[in-house]
ZADO-1210 file (C-alpha; in nm, 4 decimals, padded with zeros to 6 digits):
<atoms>
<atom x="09.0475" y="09.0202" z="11.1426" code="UNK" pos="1"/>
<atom x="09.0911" y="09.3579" z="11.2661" code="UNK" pos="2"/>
<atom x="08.9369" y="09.3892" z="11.6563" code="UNK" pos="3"/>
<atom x="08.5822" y="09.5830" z="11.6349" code="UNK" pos="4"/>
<atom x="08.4735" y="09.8622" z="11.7906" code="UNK" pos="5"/>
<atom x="08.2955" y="09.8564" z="12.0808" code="UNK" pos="6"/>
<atom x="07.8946" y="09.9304" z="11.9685" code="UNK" pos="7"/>
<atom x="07.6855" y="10.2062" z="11.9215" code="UNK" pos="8"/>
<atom x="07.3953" y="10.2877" z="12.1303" code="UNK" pos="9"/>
<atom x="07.0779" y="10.1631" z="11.9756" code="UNK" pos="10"/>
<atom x="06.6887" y="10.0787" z="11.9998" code="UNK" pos="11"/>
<atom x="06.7738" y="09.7240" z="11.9122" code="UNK" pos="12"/>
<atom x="07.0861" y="09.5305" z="12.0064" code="UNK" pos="13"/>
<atom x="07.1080" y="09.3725" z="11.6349" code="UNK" pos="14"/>
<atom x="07.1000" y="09.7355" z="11.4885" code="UNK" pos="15"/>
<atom x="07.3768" y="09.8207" z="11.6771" code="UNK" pos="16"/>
<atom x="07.5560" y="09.5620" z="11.5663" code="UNK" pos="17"/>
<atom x="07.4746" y="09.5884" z="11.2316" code="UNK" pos="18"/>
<atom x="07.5902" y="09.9412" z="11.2504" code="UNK" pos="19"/>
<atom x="07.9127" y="09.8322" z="11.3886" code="UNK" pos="20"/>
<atom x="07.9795" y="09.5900" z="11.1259" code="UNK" pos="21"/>
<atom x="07.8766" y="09.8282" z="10.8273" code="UNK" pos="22"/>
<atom x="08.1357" y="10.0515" z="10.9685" code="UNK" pos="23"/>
<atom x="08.3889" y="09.7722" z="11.0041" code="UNK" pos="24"/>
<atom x="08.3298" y="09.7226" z="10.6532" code="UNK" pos="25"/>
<atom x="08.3647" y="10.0613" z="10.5218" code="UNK" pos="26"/>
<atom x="08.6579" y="10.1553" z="10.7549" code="UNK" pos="27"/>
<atom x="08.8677" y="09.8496" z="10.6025" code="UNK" pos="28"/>
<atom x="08.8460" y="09.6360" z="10.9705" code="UNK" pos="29"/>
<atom x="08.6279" y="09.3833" z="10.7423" code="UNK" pos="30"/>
<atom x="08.8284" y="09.3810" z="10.4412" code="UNK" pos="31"/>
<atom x="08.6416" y="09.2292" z="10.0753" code="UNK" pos="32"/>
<atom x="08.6442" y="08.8482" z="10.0758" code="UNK" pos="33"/>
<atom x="08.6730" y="08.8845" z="10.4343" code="UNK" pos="34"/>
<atom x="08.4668" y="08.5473" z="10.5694" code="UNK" pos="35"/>
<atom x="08.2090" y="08.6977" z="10.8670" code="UNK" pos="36"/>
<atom x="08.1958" y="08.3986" z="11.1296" code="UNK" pos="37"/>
<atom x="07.8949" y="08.4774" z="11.3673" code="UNK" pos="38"/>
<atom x="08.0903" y="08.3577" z="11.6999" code="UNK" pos="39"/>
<atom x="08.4048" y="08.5130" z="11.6307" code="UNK" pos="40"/>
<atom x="08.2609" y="08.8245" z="11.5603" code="UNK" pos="41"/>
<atom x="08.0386" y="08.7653" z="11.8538" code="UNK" pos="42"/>
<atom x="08.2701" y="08.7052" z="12.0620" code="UNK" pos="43"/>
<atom x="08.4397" y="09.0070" z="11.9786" code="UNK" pos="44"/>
<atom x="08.1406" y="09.2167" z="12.0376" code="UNK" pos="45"/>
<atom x="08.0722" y="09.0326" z="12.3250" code="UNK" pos="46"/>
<atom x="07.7246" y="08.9814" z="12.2406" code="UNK" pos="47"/>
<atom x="07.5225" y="08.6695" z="12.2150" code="UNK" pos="48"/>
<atom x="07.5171" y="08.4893" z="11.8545" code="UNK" pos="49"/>
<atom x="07.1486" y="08.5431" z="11.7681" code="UNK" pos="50"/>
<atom x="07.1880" y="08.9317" z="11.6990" code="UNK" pos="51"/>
<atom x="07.4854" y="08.9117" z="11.4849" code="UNK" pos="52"/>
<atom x="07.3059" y="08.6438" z="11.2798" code="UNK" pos="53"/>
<atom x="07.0571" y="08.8815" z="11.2028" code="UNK" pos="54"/>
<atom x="07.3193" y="09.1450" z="11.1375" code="UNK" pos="55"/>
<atom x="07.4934" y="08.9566" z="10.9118" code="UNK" pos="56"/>
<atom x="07.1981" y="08.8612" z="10.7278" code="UNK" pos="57"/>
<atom x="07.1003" y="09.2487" z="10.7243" code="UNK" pos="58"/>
<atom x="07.4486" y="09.2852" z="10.5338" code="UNK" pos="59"/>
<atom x="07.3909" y="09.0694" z="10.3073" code="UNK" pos="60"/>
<atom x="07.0564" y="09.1945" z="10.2017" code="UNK" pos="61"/>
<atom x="07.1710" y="09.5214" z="10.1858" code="UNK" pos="62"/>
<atom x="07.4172" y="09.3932" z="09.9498" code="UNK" pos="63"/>
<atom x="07.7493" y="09.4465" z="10.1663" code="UNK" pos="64"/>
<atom x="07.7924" y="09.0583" z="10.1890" code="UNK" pos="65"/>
<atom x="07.7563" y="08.7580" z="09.9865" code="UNK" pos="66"/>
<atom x="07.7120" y="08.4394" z="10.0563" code="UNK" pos="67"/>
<atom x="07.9575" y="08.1896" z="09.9135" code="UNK" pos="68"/>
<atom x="07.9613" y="07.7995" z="09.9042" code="UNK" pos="69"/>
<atom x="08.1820" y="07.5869" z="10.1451" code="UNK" pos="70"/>
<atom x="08.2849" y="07.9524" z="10.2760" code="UNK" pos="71"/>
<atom x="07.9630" y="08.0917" z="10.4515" code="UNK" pos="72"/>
<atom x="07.8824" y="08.4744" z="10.4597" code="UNK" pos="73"/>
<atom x="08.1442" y="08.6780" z="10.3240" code="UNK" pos="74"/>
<atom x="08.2404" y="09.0706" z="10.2808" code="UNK" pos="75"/>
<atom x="08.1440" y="09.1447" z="09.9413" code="UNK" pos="76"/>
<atom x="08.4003" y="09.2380" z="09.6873" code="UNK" pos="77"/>
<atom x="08.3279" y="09.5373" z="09.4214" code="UNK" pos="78"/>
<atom x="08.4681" y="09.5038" z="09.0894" code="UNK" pos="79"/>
<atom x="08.5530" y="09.8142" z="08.8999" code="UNK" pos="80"/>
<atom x="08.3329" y="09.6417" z="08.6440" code="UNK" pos="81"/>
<atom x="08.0620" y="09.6832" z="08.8954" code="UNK" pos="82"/>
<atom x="08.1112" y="10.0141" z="08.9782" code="UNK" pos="83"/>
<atom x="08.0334" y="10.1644" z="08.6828" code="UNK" pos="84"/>
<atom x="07.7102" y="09.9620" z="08.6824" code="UNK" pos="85"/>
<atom x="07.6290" y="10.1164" z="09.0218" code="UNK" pos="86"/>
<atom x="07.7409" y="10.4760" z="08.8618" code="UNK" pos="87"/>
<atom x="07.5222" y="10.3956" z="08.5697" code="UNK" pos="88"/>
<atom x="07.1994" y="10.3778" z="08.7653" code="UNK" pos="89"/>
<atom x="07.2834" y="10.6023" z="09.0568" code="UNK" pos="90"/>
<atom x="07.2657" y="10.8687" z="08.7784" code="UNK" pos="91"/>
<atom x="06.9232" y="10.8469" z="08.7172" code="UNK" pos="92"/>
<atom x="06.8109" y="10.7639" z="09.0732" code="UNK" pos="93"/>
<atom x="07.0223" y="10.9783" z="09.2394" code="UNK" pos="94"/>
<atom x="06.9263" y="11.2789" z="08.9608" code="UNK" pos="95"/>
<atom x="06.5586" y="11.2042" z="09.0636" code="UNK" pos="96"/>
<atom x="06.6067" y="11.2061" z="09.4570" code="UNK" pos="97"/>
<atom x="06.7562" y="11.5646" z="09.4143" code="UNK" pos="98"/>
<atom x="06.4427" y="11.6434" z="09.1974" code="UNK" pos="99"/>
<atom x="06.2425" y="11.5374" z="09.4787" code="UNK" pos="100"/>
<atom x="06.3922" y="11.6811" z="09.7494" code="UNK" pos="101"/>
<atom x="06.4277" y="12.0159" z="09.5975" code="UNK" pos="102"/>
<atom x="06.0198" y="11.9963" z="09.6071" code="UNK" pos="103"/>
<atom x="06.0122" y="11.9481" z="09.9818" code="UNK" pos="104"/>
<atom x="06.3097" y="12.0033" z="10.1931" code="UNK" pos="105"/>
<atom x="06.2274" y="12.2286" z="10.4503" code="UNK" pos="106"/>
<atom x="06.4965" y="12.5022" z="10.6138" code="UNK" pos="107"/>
<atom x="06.6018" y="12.2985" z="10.8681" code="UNK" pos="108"/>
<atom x="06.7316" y="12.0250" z="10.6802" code="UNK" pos="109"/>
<atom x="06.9051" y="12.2375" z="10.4334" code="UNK" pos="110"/>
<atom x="07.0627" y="12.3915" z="10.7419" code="UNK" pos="111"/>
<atom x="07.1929" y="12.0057" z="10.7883" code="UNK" pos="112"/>
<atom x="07.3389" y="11.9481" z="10.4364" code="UNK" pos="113"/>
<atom x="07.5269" y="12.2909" z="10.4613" code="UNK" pos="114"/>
<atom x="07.6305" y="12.1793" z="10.8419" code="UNK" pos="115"/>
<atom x="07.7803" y="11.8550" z="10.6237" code="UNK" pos="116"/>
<atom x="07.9177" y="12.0092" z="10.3439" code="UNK" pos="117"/>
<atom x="08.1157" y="12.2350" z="10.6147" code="UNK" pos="118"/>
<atom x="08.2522" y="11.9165" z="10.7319" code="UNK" pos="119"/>
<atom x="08.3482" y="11.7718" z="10.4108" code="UNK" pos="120"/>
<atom x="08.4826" y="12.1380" z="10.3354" code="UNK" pos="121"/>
<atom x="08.7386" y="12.0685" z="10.6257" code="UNK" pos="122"/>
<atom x="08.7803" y="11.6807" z="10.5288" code="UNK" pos="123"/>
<atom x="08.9446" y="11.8061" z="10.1856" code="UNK" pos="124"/>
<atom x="09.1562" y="12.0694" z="10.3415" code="UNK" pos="125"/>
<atom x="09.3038" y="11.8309" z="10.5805" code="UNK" pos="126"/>
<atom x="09.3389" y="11.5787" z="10.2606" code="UNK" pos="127"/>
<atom x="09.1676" y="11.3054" z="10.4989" code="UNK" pos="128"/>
<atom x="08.9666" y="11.0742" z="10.2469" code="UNK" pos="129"/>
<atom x="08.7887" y="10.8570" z="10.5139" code="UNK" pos="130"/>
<atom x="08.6465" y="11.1725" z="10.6626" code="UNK" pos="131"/>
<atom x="08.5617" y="11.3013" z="10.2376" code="UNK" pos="132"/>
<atom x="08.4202" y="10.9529" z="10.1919" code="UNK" pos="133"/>
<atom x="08.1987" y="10.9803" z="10.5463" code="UNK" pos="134"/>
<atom x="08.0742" y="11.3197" z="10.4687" code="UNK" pos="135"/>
<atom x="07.9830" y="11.2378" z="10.1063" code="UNK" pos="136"/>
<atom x="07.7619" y="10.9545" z="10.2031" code="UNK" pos="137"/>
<atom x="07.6098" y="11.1835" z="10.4724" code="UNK" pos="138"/>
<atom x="07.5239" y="11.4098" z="10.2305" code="UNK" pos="139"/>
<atom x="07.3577" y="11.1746" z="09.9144" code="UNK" pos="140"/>
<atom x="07.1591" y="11.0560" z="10.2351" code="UNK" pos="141"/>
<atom x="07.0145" y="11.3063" z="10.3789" code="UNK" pos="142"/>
<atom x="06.9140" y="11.4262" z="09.9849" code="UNK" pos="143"/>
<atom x="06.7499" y="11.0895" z="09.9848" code="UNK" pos="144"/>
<atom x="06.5233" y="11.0632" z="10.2795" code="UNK" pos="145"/>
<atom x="06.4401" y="11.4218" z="10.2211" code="UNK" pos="146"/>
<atom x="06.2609" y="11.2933" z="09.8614" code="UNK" pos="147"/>
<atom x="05.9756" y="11.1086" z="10.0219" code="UNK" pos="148"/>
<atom x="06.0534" y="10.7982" z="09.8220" code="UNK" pos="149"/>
<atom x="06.1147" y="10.5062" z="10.0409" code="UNK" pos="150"/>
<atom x="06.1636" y="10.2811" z="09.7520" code="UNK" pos="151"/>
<atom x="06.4267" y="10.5067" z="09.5806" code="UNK" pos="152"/>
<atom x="06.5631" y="10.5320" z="09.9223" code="UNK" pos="153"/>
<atom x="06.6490" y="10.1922" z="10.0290" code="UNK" pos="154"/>
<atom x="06.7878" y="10.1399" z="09.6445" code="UNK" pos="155"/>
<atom x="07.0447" y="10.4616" z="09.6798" code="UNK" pos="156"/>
<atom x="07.1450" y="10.3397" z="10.0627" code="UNK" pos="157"/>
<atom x="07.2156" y="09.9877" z="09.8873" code="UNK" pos="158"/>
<atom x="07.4275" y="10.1667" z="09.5827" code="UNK" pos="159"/>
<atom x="07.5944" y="10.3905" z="09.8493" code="UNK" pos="160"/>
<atom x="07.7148" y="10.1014" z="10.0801" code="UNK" pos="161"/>
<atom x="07.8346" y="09.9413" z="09.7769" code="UNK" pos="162"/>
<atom x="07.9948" y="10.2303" z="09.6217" code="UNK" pos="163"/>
<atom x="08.1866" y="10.2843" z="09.9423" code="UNK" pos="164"/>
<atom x="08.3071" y="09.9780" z="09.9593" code="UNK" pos="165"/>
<atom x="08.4426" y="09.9452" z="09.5391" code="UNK" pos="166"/>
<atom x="08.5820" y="10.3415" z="09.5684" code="UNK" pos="167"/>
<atom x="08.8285" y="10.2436" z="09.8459" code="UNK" pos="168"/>
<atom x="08.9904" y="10.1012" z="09.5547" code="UNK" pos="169"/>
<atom x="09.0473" y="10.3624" z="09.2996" code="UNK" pos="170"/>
<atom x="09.2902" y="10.6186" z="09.3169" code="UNK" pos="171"/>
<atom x="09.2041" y="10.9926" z="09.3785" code="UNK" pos="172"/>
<atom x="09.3264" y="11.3173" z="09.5006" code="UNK" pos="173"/>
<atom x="09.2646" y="11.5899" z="09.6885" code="UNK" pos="174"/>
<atom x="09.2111" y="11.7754" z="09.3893" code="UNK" pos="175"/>
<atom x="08.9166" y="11.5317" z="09.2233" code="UNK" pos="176"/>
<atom x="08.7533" y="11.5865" z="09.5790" code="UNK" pos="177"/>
<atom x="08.7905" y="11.9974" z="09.5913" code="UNK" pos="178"/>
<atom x="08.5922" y="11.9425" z="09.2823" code="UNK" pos="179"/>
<atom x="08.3291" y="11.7153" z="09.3868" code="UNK" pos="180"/>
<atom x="08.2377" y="11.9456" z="09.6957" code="UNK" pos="181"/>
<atom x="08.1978" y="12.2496" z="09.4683" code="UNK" pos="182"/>
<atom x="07.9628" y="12.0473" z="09.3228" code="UNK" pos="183"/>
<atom x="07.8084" y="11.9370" z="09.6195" code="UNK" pos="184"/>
<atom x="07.7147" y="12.3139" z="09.6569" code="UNK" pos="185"/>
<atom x="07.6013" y="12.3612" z="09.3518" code="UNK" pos="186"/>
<atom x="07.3137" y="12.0829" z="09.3821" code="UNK" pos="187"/>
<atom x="07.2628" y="12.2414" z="09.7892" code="UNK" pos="188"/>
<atom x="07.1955" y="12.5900" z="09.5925" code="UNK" pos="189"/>
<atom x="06.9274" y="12.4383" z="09.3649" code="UNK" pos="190"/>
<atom x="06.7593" y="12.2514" z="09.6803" code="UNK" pos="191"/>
<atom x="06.7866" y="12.5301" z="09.8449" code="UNK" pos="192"/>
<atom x="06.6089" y="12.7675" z="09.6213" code="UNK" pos="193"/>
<atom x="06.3994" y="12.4942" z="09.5071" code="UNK" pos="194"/>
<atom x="06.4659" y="12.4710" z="09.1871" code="UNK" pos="195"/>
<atom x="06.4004" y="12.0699" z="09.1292" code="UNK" pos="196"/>
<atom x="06.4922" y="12.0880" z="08.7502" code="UNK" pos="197"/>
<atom x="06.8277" y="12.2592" z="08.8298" code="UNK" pos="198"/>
<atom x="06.8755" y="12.0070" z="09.1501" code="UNK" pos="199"/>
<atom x="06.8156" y="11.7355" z="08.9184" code="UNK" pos="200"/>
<atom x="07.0484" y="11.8706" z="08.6278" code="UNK" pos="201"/>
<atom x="07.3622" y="11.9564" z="08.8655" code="UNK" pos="202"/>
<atom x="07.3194" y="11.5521" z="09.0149" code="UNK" pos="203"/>
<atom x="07.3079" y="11.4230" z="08.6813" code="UNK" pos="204"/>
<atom x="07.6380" y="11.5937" z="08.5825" code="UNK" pos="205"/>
<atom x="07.8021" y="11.5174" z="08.9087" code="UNK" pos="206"/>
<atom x="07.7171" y="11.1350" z="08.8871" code="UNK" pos="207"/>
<atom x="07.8597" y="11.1672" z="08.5652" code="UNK" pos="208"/>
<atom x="08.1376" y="11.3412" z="08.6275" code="UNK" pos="209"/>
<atom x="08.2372" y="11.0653" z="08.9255" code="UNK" pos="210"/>
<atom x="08.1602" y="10.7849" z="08.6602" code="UNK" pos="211"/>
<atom x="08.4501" y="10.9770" z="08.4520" code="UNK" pos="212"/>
<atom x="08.6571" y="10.9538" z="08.6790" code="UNK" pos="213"/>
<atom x="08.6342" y="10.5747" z="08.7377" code="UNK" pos="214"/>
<atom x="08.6647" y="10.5632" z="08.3736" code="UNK" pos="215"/>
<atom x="08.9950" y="10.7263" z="08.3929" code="UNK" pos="216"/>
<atom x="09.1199" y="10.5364" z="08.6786" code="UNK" pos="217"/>
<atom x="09.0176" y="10.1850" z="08.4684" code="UNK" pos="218"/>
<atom x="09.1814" y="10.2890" z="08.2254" code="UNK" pos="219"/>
<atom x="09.5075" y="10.4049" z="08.3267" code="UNK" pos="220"/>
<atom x="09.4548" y="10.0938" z="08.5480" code="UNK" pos="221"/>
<atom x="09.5190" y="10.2446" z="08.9437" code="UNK" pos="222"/>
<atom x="09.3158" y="10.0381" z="09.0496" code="UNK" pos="223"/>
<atom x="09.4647" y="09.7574" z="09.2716" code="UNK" pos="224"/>
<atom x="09.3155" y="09.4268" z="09.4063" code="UNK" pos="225"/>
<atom x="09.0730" y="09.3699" z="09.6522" code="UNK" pos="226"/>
<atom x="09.1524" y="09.5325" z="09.9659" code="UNK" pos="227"/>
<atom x="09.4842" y="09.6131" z="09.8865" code="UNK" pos="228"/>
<atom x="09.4673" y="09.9856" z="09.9433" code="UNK" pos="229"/>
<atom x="09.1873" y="09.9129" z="10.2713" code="UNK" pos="230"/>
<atom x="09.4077" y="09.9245" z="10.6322" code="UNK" pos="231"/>
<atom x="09.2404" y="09.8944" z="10.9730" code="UNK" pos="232"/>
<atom x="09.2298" y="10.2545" z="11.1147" code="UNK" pos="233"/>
<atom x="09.3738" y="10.3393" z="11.4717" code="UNK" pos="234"/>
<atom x="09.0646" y="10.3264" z="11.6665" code="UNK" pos="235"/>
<atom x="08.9801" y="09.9717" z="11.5471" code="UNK" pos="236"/>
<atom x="09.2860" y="09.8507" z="11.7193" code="UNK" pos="237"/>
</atoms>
C-alpha cells in the first residue's frame, strides 16, 4: 500500500478522510482490487477507526469500492466492459446537465469553468495526464451542480469517480486530449451564451466521441490489466 497523504482540512473529520482516500484511489496509491483495512489505513492517517469506517463505507456507496467475501472492502476494479456502460448513460445524463446548466449558470461560474479549462489548457501542453484527468472532472462537475438537479448530480459524481478510475487503463495521447479540450470549449460557448439546445448537442457528441475512443482502444486491445498502468505519484511517498 502506497503511504497516504496527510488530510485535507474539513467540516467533518470522516469527510476529510474520505477525500483523502478518493484521491488515493484516483492517484493510483489505492490501486483496483486493492483490500481497504480500516486500522491500517487508520493508522496511516493517524486517525481513530470510527471515521475511516464511515469513509470507507462512503466509497463504497459511491461506487469506488466493493465489498467482497472472505476479503472485506475492496478498491473497485473497472472493466472496459463497464466503461462503455458508464459512457452509454453518461451520454444522456451528462447531455441533459449541460442542457440545464446552460438555463441557469450565472457569470461567475462561467468565469470558473473558463478558469478550469485554462488549467486543463496547460495540463495538455505539458502532456501531464493526471493534471488532464483532474481538470476534466473539475469541469463535468461544476456543469453538474450548476443544473439544479441533485439527483442527476449525485448519479454523474458516481459515473465520474468510476470513469476515473476504468480510464487510467486505456491508452491515450496528448493528441486525443488537445481534442477533447476544444471540445470542452465548445460546450463552455453554448453555456455561456445560453444556448441549452446547443450545450446539450456539443455534450452529446463529446460523450460520444470519448465512447469512440474506448471503442478503439478495446479493440486494438491497449488496454492492460487492472492497475497495471496506475503508479503511486511522488507526493504519496
Amino acid at each position: 500500500m502506497g503511504k497516504l497523504p496527510k488530510l485535507r482540512p474539513a467540516v467533518r473529520l470522516v469527510d476529510a478522510v474520505s477525500e483523502t482516500l478518493k484521491e488515493a484511489i484516483f492517484e493510483g496509491a489505492l490501486k483496483p482490487g486493492q483490500q481497504l483495512s480500516v486500522p491500517e489505513l487508520s493508522r496511516q492517517l493517524d486517525v481513530s477507526r470510527s471515521p475511516v469506517r464511515e469513509a470507507v463505507l462512503n466509497l463504497v456507496a459511491n461506487g469506488l469500492a466493493v465489498e467482497q467475501p472472505r476479503k472485506g472492502v475492496v478498491v473497485v476494479t473497472i472493466e472496459a466492459s463497464e466503461l462503455l456502460e458508464i459512457h452509454q448513460v453518461r451520454e444522456f445524463a451528462e447531455a441533459l446537465s449541460a442542457r440545464l446548466c446552460a438555463e441557469r449558470i450565472d457569470d461567475a461560474h462561467v468565469a470558473l469553468l473558463r478558469q478550469i479549462l485554462d488549467q486543463q489548457a496547460e495540463s495538455v501542453e505539458q502532456n501531464d495526464a493526471d493534471a488532464y484527468f483532474s481538470s476534466n472532472a473539475q469541469f463535468h462537475e461544476l456543469i453538474g451542480r450548476q443544473a439544479g438537479n441533485r439527483r442527476l448530480y449525485d448519479l454523474l459524481q458516481t459515473l465520474e469517480g468510476q470513469m476515473r478510475v476504468g480510464l487510467k487503463r486505456v491508452s491515450g495521447d496528448v493528441e486525443q486530449r488537445r481534442r477533447a479540450l476544444n471540445e470542452h470549449r465548445e460546450i463552455l460557448e453554448a453555456i455561456a451564451q445560453r444556448k441549452p439546445d446547443a450545450a446539450e448537442a456539443l455534450m452529446r457528441r463529446h460523450i460520444s466521441a470519448t465512447k469512440l475512443q474506448l471503442e478503439a482502444s478495446l479493440t486494438s486491445k491497449r488496454i492492460p490489466a487492472p492497475g497495471a498502468a496506475l503508479k503511486i505519484p511522488e507526493k504519496y511517498r
